[in-house]
MARTIPA-32350 format. One record per atom (N, C-alpha, C): z, x, y. Coordinates in steps of 0.2 Angstrom, whole numbers, padded with zeros to 4 digits, always signed. Example, Ala and Ser with C-alpha at 12.3 -4.5 7.8 and 13.67 -1.06 7.14 Angstrom:
BEGIN
+0039+0066-0028
+0039+0062-0022
+0039+0066-0016
+0035+0064-0011
+0036+0068-0005
+0039+0064+0000
***
This chain:
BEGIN
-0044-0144+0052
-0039-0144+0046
-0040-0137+0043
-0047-0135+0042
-0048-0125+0039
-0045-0124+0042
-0042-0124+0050
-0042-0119+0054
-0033-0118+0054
-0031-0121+0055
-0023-0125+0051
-0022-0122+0046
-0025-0121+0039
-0021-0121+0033
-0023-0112+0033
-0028-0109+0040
-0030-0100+0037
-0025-0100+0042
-0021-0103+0046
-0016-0097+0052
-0009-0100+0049
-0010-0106+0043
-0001-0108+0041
-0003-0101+0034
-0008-0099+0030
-0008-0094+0026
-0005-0086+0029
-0010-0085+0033
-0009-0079+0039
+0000-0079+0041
+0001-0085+0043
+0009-0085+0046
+0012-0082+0040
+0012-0087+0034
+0015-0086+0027
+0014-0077+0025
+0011-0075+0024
+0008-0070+0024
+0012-0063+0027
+0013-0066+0035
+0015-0061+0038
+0024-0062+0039
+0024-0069+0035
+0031-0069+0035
+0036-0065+0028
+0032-0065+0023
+0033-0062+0019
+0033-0054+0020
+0027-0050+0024
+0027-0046+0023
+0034-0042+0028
+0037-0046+0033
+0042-0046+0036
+0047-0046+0035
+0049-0050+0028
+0055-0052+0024
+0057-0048+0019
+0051-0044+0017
+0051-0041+0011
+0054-0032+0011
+0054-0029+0016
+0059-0023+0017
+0065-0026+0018
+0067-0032+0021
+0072-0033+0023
+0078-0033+0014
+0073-0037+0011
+0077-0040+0004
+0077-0033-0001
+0072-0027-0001
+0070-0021-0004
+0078-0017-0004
+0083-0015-0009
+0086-0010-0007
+0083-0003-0006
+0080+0000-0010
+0078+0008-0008
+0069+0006-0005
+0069+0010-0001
+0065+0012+0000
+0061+0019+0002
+0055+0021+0000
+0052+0027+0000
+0049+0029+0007
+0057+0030+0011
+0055+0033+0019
+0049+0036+0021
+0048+0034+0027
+0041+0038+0028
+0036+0033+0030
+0030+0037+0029
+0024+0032+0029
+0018+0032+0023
+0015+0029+0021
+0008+0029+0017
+0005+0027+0020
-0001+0032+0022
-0008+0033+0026
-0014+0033+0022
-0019+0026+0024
-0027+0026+0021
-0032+0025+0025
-0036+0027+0025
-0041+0025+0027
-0045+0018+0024
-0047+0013+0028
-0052+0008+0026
-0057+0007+0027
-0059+0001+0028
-0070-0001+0029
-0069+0003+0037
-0075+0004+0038
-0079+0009+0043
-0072+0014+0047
-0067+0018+0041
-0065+0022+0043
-0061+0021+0047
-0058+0015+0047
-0050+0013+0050
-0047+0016+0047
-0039+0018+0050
-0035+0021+0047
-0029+0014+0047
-0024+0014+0043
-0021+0009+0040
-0013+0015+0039
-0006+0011+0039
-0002+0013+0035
+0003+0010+0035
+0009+0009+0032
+0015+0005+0030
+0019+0010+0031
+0025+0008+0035
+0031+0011+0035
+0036+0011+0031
+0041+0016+0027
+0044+0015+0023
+0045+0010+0018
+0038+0010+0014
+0037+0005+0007
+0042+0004+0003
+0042-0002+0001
+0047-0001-0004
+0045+0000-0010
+0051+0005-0015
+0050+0009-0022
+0050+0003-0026
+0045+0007-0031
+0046+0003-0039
+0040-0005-0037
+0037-0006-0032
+0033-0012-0033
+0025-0011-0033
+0022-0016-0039
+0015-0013-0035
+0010-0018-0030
+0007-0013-0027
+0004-0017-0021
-0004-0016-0022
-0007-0022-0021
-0015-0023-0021
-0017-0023-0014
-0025-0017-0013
-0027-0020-0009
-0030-0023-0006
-0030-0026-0001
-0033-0033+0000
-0043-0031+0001
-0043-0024+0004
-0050-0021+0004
-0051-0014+0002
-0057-0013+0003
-0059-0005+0003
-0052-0001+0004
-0052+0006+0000
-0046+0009+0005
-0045+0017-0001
-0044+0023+0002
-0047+0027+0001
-0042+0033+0003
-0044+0041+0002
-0041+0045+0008
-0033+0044+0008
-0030+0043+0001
-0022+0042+0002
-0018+0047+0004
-0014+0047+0010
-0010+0051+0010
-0002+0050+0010
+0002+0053+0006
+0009+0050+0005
+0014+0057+0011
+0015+0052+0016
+0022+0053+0021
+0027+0052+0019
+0030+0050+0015
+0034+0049+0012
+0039+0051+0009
+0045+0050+0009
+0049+0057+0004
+0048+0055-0003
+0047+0050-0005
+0048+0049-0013
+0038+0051-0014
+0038+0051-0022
+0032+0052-0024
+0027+0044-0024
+0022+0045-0026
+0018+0040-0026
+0013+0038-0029
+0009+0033-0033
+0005+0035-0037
-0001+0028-0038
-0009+0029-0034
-0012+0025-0033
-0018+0025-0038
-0020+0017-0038
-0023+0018-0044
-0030+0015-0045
-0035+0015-0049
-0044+0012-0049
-0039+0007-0049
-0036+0003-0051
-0039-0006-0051
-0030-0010-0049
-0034-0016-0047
-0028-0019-0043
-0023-0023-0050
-0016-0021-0048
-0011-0023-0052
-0008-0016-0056
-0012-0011-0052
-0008-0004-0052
-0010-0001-0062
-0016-0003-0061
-0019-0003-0069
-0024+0003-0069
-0026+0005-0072
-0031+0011-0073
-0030+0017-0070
-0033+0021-0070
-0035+0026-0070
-0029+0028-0061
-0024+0033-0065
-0017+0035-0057
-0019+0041-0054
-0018+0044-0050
-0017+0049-0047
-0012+0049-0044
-0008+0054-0043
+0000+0051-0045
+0001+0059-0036
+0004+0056-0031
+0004+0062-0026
+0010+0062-0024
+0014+0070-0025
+0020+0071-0020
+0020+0069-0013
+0027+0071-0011
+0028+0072-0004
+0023+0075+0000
+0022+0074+0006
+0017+0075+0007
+0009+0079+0006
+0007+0076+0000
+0001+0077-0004
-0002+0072-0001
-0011+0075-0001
-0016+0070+0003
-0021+0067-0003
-0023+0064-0005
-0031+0062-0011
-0036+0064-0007
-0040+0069-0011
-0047+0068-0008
-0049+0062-0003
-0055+0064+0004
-0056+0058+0005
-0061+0053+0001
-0064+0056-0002
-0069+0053-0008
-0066+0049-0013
-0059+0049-0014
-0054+0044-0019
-0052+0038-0015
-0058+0035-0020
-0055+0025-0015
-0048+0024-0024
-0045+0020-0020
-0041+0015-0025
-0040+0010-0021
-0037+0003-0028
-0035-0002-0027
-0029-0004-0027
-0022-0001-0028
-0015-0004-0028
-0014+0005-0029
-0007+0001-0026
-0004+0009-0025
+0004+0008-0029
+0008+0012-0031
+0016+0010-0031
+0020+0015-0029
+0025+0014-0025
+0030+0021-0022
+0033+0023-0026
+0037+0027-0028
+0040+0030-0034
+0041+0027-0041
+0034+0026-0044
+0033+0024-0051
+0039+0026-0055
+0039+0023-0061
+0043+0024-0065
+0042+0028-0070
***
């Protein structure tokens, strides 16, 4: 039954995140690129603007591919302390953050 309710989570999950460009009018073309736990690199394709995103681990080393600006933040729900980076601007690799948002308002 765990095993069931983690992969109908997982599905849900991944069905959202599949549905969710689709329903987004603008989007902030491009890519945003992080690094994760032991130095995996990570990135989302043309994110969509104006939302904020938590995340789910570690994550660090922002880089914005993206034509709109963007701006990541210490704490999850896009709270604390921003560092706010153009078009292709990178963050230090030494800047972890939690939630990021593609062209804040």
């Amino acid at each position: 039954m765990r095993l069931f309710r983690t992969a109908a989570t997982a599905l849900g999950g991944l069905l959202l995140a599949v549905s969710l460009p689709a329903a987004t009018a603008a989007a902030a073309n491009g890519q945003f690129i992080w690094e994760g736990p032991k130095g995996k690199i990570y990135f989302v394709k043309n994110p969509p603007e104006g939302k904020c995103f938590s995340m789910g681990q570690e994550a660090h080393a922002a880089r914005n591919e993206t034509q709109k600006p963007l701006a990541v933040y210490a704490n999850k729900g896009c709270k604390g302390k921003q560092l706010r980076l153009s078009p292709g601007e990178h963050a230090p690799r030494d800047r972890s953050f939690a939630s990021v948002m593609f062209n804040p308002h």
